[in-house]
N, C-alpha and C positions, 0 to 999 in steps of 0.2 A: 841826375842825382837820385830822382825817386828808383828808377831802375836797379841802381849801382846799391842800392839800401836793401832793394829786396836780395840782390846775391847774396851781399853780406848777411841778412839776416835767415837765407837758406842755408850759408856756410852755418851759423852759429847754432841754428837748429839739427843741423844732421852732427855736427861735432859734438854737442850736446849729449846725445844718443848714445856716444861711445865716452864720452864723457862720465856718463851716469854708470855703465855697464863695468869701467874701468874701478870706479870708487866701490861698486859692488863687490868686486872682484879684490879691492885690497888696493887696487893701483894708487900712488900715491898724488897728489896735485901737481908736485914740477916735474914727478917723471913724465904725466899725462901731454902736458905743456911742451918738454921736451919731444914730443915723439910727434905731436903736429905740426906738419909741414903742410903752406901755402906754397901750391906749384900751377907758375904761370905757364903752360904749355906753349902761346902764341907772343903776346902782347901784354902790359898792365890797361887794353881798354875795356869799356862794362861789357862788351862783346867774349872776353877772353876765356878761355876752358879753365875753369876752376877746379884744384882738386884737395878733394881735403882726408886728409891720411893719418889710419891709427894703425901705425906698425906695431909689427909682434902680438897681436890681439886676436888674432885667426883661429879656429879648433877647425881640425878634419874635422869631415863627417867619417862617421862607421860605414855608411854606403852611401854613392851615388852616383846619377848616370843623368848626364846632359837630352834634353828633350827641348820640344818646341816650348810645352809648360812644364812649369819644373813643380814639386808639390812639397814641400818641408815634414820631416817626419822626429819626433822628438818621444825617445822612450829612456826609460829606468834601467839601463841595460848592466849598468855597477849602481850598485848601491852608498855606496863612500865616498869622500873624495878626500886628500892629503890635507890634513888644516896645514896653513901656511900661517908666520908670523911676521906681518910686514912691519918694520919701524920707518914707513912711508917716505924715506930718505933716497929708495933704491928702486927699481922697476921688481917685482915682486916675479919667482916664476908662475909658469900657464899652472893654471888649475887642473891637477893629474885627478883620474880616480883613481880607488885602490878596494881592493877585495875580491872575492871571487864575482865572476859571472852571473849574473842573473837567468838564468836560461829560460824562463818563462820570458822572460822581454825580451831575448835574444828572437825568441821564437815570433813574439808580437810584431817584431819591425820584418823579420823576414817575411813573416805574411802580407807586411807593406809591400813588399819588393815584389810577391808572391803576386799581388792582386795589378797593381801596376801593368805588369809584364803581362798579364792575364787580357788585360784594357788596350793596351796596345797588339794584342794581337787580334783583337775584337773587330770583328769590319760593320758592325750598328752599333757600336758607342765610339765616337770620338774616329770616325773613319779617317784615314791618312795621318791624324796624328800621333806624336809621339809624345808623351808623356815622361817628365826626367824625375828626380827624386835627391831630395839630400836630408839624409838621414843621421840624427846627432846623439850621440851620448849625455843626459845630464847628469848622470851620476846620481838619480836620485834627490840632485841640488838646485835651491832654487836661485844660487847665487850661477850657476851653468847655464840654468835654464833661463835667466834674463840677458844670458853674453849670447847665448843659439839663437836669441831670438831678436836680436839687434843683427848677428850675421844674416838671418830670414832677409831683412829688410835688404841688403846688399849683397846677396848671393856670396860667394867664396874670394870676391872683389874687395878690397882692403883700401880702394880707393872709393870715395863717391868723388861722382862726377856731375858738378852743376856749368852748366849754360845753356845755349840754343837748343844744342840735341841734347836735353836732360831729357832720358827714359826711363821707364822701369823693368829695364830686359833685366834685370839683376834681382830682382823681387821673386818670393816664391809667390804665387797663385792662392793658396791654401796652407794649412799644418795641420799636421795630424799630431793630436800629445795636447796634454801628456797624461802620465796614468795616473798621479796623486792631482788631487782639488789645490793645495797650496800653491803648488807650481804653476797649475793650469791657470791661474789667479794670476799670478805675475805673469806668464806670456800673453795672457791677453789685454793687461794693462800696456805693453808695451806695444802689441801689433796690431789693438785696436785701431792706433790712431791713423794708421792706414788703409783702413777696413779690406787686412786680412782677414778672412773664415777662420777661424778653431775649430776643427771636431776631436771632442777626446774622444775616449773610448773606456775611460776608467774613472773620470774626476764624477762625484755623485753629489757633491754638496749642494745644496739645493740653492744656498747664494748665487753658484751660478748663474741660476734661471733669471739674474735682476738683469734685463735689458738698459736697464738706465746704467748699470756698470760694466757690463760685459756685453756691447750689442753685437760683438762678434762672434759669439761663443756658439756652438753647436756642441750637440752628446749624442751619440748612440746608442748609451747606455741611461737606463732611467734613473731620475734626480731620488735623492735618500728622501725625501718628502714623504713619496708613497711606502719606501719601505719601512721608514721610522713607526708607523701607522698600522703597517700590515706587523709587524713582531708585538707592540702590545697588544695585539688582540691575538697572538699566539700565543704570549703569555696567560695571556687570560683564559683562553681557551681549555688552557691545562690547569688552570687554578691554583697557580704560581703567585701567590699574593707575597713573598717574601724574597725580596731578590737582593744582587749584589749589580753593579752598572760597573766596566770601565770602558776607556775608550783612549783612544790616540791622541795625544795635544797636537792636534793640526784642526784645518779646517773641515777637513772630512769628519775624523773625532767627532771633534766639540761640536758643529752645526747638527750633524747627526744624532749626537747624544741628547743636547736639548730636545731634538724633534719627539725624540724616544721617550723621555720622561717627561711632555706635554702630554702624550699619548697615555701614556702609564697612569698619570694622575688622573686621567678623566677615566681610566678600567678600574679604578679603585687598588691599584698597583702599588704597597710598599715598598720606595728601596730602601737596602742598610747603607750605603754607601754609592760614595760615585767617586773613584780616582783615575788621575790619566796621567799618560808619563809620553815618550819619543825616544826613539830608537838609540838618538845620537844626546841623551841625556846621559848623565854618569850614573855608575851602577848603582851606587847608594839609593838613588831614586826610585829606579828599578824596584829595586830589593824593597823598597819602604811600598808600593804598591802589593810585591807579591805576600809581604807580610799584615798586609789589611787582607788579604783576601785569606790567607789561611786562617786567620784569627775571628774570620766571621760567620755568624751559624748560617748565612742562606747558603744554600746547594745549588741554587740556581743564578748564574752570571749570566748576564748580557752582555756581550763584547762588542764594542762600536771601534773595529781597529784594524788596523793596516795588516795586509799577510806579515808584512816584515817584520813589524811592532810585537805582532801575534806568537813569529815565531822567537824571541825575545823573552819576551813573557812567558812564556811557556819551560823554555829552557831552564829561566829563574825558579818556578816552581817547582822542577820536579831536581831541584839541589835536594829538597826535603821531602821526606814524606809528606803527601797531602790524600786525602779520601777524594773519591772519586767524587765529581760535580758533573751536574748538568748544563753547557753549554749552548748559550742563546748566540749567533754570530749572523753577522753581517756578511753581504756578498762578498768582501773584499778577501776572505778567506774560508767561508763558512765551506766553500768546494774544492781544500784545498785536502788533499787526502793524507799529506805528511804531517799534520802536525796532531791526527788521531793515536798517532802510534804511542803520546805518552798514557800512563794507565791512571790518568784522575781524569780523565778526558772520559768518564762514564757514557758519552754520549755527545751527539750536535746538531740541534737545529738552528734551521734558520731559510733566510730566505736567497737563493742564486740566480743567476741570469741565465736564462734560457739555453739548455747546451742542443751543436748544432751543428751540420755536417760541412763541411767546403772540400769538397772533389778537388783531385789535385792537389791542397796541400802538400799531404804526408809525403808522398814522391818528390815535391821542392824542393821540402827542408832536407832530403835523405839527398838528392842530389848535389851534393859537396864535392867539386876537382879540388887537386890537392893545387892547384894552380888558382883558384878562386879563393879558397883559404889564405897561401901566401900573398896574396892583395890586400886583404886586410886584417888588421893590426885586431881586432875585435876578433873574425874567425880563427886566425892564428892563437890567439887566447883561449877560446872555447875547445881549439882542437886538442892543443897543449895538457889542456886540463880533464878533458872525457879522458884520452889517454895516455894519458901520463907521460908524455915525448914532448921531445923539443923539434919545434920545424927548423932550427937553424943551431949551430954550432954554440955553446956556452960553456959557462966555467962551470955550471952545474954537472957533477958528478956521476950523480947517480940519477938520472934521468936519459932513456935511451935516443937516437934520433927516430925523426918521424920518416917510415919509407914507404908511405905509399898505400900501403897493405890493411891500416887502419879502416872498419868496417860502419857503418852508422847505423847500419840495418837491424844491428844488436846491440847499441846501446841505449840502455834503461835511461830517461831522460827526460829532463821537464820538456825540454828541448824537440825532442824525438817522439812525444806523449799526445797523439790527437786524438786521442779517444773521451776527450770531453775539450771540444772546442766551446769555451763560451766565451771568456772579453775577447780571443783570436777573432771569432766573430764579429763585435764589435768594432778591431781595426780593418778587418776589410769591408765590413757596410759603411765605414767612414769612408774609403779610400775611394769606393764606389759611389758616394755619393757626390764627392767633390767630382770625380771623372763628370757626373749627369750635371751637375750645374755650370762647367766649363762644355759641356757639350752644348747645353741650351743656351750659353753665350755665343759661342762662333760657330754651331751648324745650323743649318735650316734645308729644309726638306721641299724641295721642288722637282713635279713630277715623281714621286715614287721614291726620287734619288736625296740621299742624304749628302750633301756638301757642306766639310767645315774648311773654313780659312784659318791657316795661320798668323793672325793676328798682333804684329808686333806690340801693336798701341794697347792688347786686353788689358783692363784696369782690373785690380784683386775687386773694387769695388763694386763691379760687376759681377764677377763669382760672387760674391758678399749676396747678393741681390737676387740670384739666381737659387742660393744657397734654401731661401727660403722658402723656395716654391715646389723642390725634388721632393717626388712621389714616385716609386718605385718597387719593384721588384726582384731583389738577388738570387735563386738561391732557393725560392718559396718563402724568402725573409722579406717582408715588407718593410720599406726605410721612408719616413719623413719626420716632419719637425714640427712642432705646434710652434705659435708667438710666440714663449719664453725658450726655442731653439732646443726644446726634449724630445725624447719619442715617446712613441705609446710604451706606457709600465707594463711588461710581462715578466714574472717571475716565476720557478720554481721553488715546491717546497722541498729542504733539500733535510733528509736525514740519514746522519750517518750510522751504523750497526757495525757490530765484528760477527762475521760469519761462524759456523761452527768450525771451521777452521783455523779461524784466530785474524783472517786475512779482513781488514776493514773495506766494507765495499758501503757506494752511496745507492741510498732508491730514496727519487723521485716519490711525492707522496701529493700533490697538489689541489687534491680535494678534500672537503669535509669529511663526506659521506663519502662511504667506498661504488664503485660502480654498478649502476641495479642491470643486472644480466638479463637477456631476454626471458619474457616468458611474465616480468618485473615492471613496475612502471613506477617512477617518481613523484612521488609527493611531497611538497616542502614542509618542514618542522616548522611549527609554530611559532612565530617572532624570529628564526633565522634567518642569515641569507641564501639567497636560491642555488648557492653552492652546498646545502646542506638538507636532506631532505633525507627519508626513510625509501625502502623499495619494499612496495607491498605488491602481492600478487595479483596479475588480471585478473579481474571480475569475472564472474562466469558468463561461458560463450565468448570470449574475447583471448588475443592472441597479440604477441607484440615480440619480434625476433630483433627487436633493435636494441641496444646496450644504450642505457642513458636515456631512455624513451620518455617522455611526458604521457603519452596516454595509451592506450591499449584498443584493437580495432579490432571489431566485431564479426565471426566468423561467417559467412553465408547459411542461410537458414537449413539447408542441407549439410553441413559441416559442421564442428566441433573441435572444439581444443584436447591436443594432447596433453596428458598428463604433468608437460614443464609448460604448456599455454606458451608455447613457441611458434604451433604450427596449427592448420586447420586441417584436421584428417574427415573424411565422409565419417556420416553416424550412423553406424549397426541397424539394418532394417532389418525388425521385427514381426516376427507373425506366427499362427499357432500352424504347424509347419507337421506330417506324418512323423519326421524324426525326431520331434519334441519325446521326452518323456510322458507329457501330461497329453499331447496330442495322440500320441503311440494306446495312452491307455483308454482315451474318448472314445478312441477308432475302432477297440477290442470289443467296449463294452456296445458299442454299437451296432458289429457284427455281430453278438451273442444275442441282441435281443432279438436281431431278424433272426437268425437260428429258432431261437425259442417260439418266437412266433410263425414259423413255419414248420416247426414239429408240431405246434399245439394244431396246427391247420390238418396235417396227416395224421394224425390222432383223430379229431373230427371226423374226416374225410373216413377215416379207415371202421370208425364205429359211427357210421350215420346215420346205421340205421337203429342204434340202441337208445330206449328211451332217455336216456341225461341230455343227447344230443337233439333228438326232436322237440322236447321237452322243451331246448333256449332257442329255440330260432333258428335252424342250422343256418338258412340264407344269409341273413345278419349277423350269425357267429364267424362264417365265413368270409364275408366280407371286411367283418369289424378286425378279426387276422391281418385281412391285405393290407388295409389300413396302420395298424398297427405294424405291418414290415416296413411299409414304405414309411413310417414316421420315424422307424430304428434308424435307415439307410440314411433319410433327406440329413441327420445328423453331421453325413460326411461330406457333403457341399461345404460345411463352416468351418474346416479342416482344406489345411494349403494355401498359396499364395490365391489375395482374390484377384478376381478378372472381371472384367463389365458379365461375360456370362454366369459366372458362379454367382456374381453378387446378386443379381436377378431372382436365381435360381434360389439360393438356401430360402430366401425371405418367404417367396409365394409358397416352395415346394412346401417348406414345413405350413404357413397356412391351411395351404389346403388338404396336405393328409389330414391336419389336427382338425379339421372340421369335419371330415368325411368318416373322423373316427369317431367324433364326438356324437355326430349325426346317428350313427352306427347304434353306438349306446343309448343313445337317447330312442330312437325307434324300440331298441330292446325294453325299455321303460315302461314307455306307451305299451306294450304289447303284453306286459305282466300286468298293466291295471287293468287293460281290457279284458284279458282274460280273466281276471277277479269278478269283474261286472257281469263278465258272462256268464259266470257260473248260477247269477242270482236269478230265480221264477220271472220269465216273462221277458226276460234279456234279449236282446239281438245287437249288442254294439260290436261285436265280432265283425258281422258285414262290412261294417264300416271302416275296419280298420285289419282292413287283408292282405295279403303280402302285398295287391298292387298298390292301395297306402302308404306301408311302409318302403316299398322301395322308391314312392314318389315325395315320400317325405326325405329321405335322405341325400339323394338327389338333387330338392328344390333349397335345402338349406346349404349343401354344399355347392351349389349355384351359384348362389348369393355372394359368397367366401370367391369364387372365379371371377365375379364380377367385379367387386373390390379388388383382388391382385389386378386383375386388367385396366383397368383403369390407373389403378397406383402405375403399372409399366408405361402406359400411356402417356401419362402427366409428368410424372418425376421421378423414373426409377432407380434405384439402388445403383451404387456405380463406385469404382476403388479410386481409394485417394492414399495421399501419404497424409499421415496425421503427426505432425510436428509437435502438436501442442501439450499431448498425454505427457511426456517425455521429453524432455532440454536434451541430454545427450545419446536419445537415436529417435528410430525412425518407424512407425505403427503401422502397417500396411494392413487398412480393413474397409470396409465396405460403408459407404455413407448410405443413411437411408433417402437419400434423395428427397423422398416427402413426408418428411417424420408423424405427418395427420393419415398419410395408406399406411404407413407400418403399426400405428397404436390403433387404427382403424380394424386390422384383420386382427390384433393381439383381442381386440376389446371384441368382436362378433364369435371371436373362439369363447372369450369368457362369461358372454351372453351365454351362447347355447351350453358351456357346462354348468355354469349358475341355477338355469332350467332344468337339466337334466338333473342335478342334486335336488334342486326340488322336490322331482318329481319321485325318484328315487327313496328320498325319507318318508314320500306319503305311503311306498308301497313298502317298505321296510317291514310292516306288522302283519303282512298278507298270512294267512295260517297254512301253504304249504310247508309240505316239509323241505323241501329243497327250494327258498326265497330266493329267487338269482335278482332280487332289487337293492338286497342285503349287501351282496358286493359291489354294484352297482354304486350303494351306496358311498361305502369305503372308497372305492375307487375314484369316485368322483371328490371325494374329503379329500384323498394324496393330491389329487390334479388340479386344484381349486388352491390348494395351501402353496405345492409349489409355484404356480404360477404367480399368486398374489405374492409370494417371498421373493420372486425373480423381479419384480419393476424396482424395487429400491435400488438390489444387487447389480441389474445391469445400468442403470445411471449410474452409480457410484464407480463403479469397476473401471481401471484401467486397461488401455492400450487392450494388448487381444485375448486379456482375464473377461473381457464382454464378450465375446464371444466363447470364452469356455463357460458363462454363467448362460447362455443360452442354450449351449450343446446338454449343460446338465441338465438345464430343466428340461427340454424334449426327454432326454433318456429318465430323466427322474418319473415325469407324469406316463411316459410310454407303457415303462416298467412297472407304474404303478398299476397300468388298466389291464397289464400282464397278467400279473399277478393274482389281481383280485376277483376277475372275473374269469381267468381260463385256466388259471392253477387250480383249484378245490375238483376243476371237471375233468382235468387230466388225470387227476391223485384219481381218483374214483373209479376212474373208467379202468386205467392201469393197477394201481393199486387197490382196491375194493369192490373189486367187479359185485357181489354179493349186492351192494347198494345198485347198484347198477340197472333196476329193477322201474316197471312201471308201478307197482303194488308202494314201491319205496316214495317216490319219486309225489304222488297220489295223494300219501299219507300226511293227513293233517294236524299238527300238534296245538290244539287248542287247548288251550292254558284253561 
C-alpha cells in the first residue's frame, strides 16, 4: 500500500505541473481533466509503467539538436504573443506570438547554438561528448515561459513516465534565459524544484541574488545593485540636482528604480517625478507618462527601462514637439544606438556591459543554407522579412519567391551587427560555463588524459553543485560566481555624441580623469576616488614612459630627462673648450701677453747697453720677462678638456711662474733701496746685496714654491672628475684639487711674498731719483694684490668652468698688470723718447 501511495502521489505531482502551466495558459479545468489519460502499459500491479499524459500542450523549439546532455535555451526572440479569449468551456488554442522578429535575440540564441557547436568540437572541454540544445521562443511572455519551462523538465516527451526505470533522460541539464528579470523569476520558481541551474544573461534585478528564493539562479551579467549606485553618483558628478526618474513596470523597472532613488537621496538628488508604464499597457497610459515628462522643467531623465519599453516611449514622444533632454539610461538600452536617432535625445549616458570580441561568430550567423532556413519556422521568418520573399508559395501577391541568391553579407542588421558584442557575450560565457560544470561532473583527469563518461544517471543536481564552483577563462573573459550566483560588476561608461557628420557614434569614457601620458604621473584629488586624480609632471631628474603611472623613476646620475621627461638622454659635458667663444678669447689675450713680453725682452736685449736699461737690473728685468711669458702661456693648460696631466700641470705651472715673478720683483725692490742706502757717506750695503744675492734670493724663494707643488703632487694631486653637482642637467669636466690645503697653500705663499714686495715698494715710493722704478713697482703690485684678493670670493662662488675662467683672468689680469707697470713707461722711453734715455736724466734728482 505504502508503495502504491507513493506512485500515486508522483502521478499527482508531475500532472500537477502541467496542471498549473495549463491554467496559466487559459486552459480550462474539465478540458485539463479531459486530456489526462492513466495508461497501464503491463498490468494494474504497483510494479506497472505508469503514464501520465498532457496532450496538445507541446511548443517546438526554434532549435534543437539531440546530444548525450541536452542544455535548455529560452530567449525573447518575438516580442508579442496573440491574447486569446478563453470562456474555459473549450480547450483554448496553443499560445502563437505575433510581431516582427526580434533579431537582437535571434542573434542571442544563435550564439547559443554558436558556442555549443564550438564545445563540442573542443577536445579539452567535455572530450567525446556531445552536447544537444532545445531552444524555445517565449515571446517575451511570462505565461510561455512557465509552459517552456515545465517542457525543460520532460524534454519534448508529452508523456512522463513513473516506475522502476523512472529516469531523468528527458530533463535538460541547465537553461540558459532568459533576458527580462520577470520571466527569469517564474522559470526559476518552477525548475528550482529540481535543482536545475539558470544562467541568464540579461535578468539584472537584484532580487535575484536572494538564494533563499532562487537557489538556482546564476547571471553573467551584473545584478542592478551596483549599477543603481554607480548612476547616482554620475548624476552627481554632473551636478544634476533636478531630475525626472521613469522606469518599466516590471521587476527589472521597479527593483532598479527604488535602488536608484535610495542612491539619489543619499547624493542630495531631487526628483520631480517618478512614472512607469509596460510595453503591453494601453496607449492612454503611455501617453499619460509621455505627457508628465514633457510638462516637466528637469532636462535630465533617468530611464530604468527595457530596450523595448524604451523604444515605446520614445516613439510616444516625438508625436510632439519636445526640446532636447539629457538622458540617464540603464544597460538595458543605454547601447542601443537606434533610438539616438530621435532629435530630443540631446544626448546619453549611462552605464553598459563590457563590449567584447567572440572569434568566429560573425561567419556563424552569415553561414545561413537556404536548406537550414527552410527547417525552421523562426529562420524562415527572419529570411522572409530581411528580404522581402516568401521561401514557399502563398496567396501573398506582391511578395517575390525566395531563390537562393539572397545574400547576408550585406545586410544591415541587428542580426548581422557584431561590432559591439556585449549581452552576446554574456550568452556564451553562460553556455560555456554550464559546458565546465557538466565537465567537472563526469570527466576526471588520470595520467595527463582527460576522460568523461556518458553518464545516464547525471542528476541537474549535480550540475547545480558544480555550477558553483566554475572559475574560468573564455576568450581573456574571466567567468565565475560569487554566493548570491553573480559575477564580478564590470561596466562601461557609455556616452553617446552625433559626429560632425550627423552619424551617432558611441565612446567608451570609463574614467574620471582622463589618461596622464608619459612623461606624467598620477596623483589622487583630495577626498576622491583613486579613479580620479590630476597628472602632474615628473619632478626634476625623473622620467616615466608609462601611461597611467603612479610614480616617476629617477634618471642615472649621468642622465637627464628629455624635455616630455619620457626618457633619460646623457647630459651635455661641459668645459671651457679652445672653440668656446670666451675660451677662443682667454687664448688671444694670452698669446698677446707672451708677445708683449717678449718684445719688451728684445727691446731690453737690443738696448742693453743704454742707461734706463742698466739703470733696472737688466738680469732681473730679463728674467722677471721670462717669468712673466711663461705666466702668459701657463694660462693655456686651463683651457681644453682636463686629463690627470694638464690638471697637475695648470695648478704648479702657474704657482711657480707667479713666484718666480714675484721673486723677480721683489729682488728689483731690495735692489732700489739698497742702492738708496748706498748712495749715503760711509755706506757699503751694496756688497751685500750683489747680483750673486739677488739671484740666490730668487731662486731660494722660488724653491720654497717647488717644494710646496712637490709635495702637494706627492700627497694628493689635482686629478679630473665629472662634477654632477654644479649643474642637475649636465655635466662639468674640471680638475679637483685633490688637497685643497697644497692649492690655498701655493695661492697663500704667492700672497706672502707680494704682500712683502708692496711693502717694500711703498717705502721706496719717495726715493728722490728721477726715474723711481719702486713707483711702478708699487702700482704694480696694488693691481696684483687687488686681483688676487677679488679672485678667492670669485672663484668659490663661481660655477662649473666660470672657475676656471675667474682663474685664467686673474693670471692674465695680475700678468698684465706687472706688464704694464713696470716694463711699459721703459719701452715708451727707450722707443718713444730716446732724448730721456740719458744717464745725466736718468741721475737727476727732483727734490721737492
Amino acid at each position: 500500500m505504502e508503495i502504491a501511495a507513493l506512485f500515486v502521489s508522483l502521478i499527482v505531482t508531475f500532472c500537477l505541473f502541467h496542471l498549473t502551466a495549463a491554467l496559466a495558459l487559459g486552459v480550462s479545468l474539465d478540458a485539463f481533466n479531459q486530456k489526462i489519460t492513466l495508461i497501464d502499459d503491463q498490468d494494474d500491479t504497483v510494479d506497472s509503467h505508469v503514464k501520465c499524459k498532457l496532450q496538445n500542450s507541446t511548443r517546438l523549439p526554434a532549435f534543437s539538436m539531440d546530444g548525450d546532455y541536452v542544455i535548455g535555451g529560452i530567449f525573447s526572440i518575438h516580442s508579442y504573443i496573440h491574447t486569446v479569449n478563453s470562456n474555459y468551456t473549450t480547450m483554448p488554442e496553443p499560445v502563437r506570438c505575433k510581431g516582427s522578429i526580434n533579431k537582437r535575440e535571434l542573434r542571442f540564441s544563435r550564439a547559443m547554438v554558436f558556442a555549443i557547436e564550438q564545445i563540442n568540437n573542443n577536445t579539452e572541454l567535455l572530450p567525446g561528448i556531445k552536447l544537444g540544445y532545445q531552444i524555445y521562443d517565449s515571446c517575451a511572455s511570462v505565461l510561455v515561459t512557465v509552459h517552456v519551462a515545465f517542457q525543460f523538465l520532460n524534454s519534448l516527451d508529452p508523456v512522463f513516465y513513473i516506475g522502476n526505470n523512472c529516469s531523468q533522460s528527458g530533463m535538460v541539464m541547465a537553461v540558459v534565459g532568459e533576458s527580462g528579470s520577470t520571466p527569469s523569476i517564474s522559470l526559476s520558481r518552477v525548475i528550482s524544484s529540481f535543482n536545475i541551474p539558470q544562467v541568464s544573461y540579461f535578468a539584472t534585478c537584484a532580487c535575484l541574488s536572494d538564494k533563499q528564493q532562487y537557489p538556482n539562479f546564476f547571471r553573467t551579467i551584473p545584478s542592478d545593485q551596483f549599477q543603481a549606485g554607480a548612476l547616482a553618483k554620475l548624476v552627481k558628478h554632473f551636478g544634476w540636482t533636478w531630475i525626472g526618474a521613469v522606469r518599466s513596470d516590471s521587476d527589472y523597472g521597479n527593483n532598479g528604480m527604488a535602488s536608484f532613488l535610495e542612491a539619489a537621496q543619499k547624493e542630495g538628488i531631487c526628483v520631480e517625478y517618478s512614472v512607469s508604464f509596460y510595453r503591453t499597457h494601453p496607449q492612454s497610459r503611455i501617453q499619460r507618462v509621455a505627457d508628465v515628462i514633457r510638462r516637466s522643467t528637469a532636462v535630465v531623465i533617468v530611464a530604468f527601462v527595457a530596450l523595448g519599453d524604451m523604444r515605446i516611449l520614445f516613439e510616444e514622444l516625438s508625436r510632439e514637439p519636445f526640446p532636447p533632454h539629457q538622458w540617464i539610461g540603464s544597460e538595458s538600452w543605454v547601447t542601443s544606438p537606434e533610438l539616438t536617432k530621435f532629435s530630443f535625445c540631446a544626448g546619453a549616458i549611462g552605464f553598459g556591459i563590457q563590449k567584447s570580441v567572440i572569434p568566429g561568430l560573425r561567419e556563424f550567423l552569415l553561414n545561413l543554407s537556404p536548406s537550414q532556413v527552410a527547417a525552421s519556422a523562426v529562420l524562415t521568418e527572419f529570411w522572409e522579412d530581411a528580404f522581402n520573399c516568401k521561401m514557399k508559395k502563398s496567396a501573398v501577391v506582391d511578395m517575390n519567391m525566395c531563390n537562393g541568391t539572397e545574400d547576408l553579407q550585406n545586410l544591415q542588421s541587428q542580426y548581422t551587427d557584431t561590432s559591439q558584442l556585449r549581452i552576446t557575450n554574456m550568452v556564451y560565457k553562460a553556455v560555456y560555463a554550464i559546458a565546465h560544470a557538466i565537465h567537472n561532473a563526469v570527466c576526471h583527469r588520470t595520467n595527463g588524459i582527460t576522460q568523461c563518461g556518458k553518464l545516464s544517471n547525471l542528476e541537474s543536481k549535480q550540475v547545480l553543485t558544480q555550477m558553483k564552483k566554475v572559475n574560468f577563462s573564455q576568450n581573456r573573459y574571466d567567468v565565475s560566481f560569487n554566493a548570491n550566483g553573480d559575477p564580478v560588476a564590470i561596466y562601461e561608461l557609455v556616452n553617446w555624441r552625433k559626429s560632425e557628420t550627423g552619424i551617432t557614434e558611441i565612446v567608451p569614457v570609463s574614467v574620471c580623469s582622463d589618461s596622464c601620458p608619459p612623461g606624467t604621473r598620477k596623483v589622487l584629488q583630495k577626498g576622491k576616488p583613486i579613479c580620479c586624480y590630476d597628472c602632474i609632471p615628473c619632478p626634476e631628474g625623473e622620467v616615466n614612459n608609462i601611461t597611467d603611472s603612479a610614480d616617476c623613476l629617477p634618471c642615472h646620475k649621468e642622465f637627464w630627462p628629455n624635455r616630455k621627461r619620457d626618457t633619460c638622454i646623457p647630459k651635455p659635458v661641459e668645459f671651457l673648450s679652445f672653440q668656446d667663444l670666451l675660451g677662443i678669447i682667454l687664448a688671444a689675450f694670452s698669446v698677446l701677453g707672451a708677445c708683449l713680453a717678449i718684445m719688451a725682452a728684445a727691446v731690453f736685449f737690443h738696448h742693453r747697453t743704454s742707461p734706463i736699461v742698466r739703470a733696472n737690473n737688466s738680469e732681473l728685468s730679463f728674467l722677471l720677462l721670462i717669468s712673466l711669458t711663461l705666466c702668459f702661456l701657463c694660462s693655456l693648460t686651463f683651457i681644453g678638456a682636463p686629463s690627470e696631466w694638464s690638471c697637475m700641470l695648470r695648478h704648479t705651472a702657474f704657482g711657480i711662474t707667479f713666484v718666480l715673478c714675484i721673486s723677480c720683483v721683489l729682488g728689483k725692490t731690495i735692489v732700489v733701496l739698497m742702492a738708496f742706502k748706498a748712495t749715503l757717506p760711509g755706506s757699503n750695503v751694496m756688497k751685500w746685496f750683489g747680483p750673486p744675492q739677488q739671484r740666490m734670493t730668487v731662486v731660494s724663494f722660488t724653491f720654497i714654491q717647488v717644494l710646496i707643488c712637490t709635495i702637494w703632487l706627492v700627497l694628493s694631486p689635482p686629478f679630473p672628475i665629472k662634477n654632477l653637482t654644479a649643474y642637475k642637467e649636465k655635466i662639468i669636466l674640471e680638475c679637483a684639487l685633490g688637497s685643497p690645503v697644497g692649492f690655498w697653500a701655493v695661492l697663500g705663499y704667492i700672497g706672502v711674498l707680494a704682500a712683502f714686495c708692496f711693502v717694500l715698494a711703498v717705502l721706496a715710493r719717495k726715493l728722490p731719483d728721477n726715474f723711481n722704478e719702486a713707483k711702478f713697482i708699487t702700482f704694480s703690485m696694488l693691481i696684483f694684490c687687488a686681483v688676487w684678493i677679488t679672485f678667492i670670493p670669485a672663484y668659490v662662488s663661481s660655477p662649473g668652468k666660470f672657475t676656471v675662467v675667474v682663474e685664467i683672468f686673474a693670471i692674465l689680469a695680475s700678468s698684465f698688470g706687472l706688464m704694464l707697470c713696470i716694463f711699459a713707461p721703459k719701452c715708451f722711453i727707450i722707443l718713444f723718447k730716446p732724448e730721456k734715455n740719458t744717464k745725466k736724466y736718468v741721475m737727476n734728482k727732483n727734490v721737492s
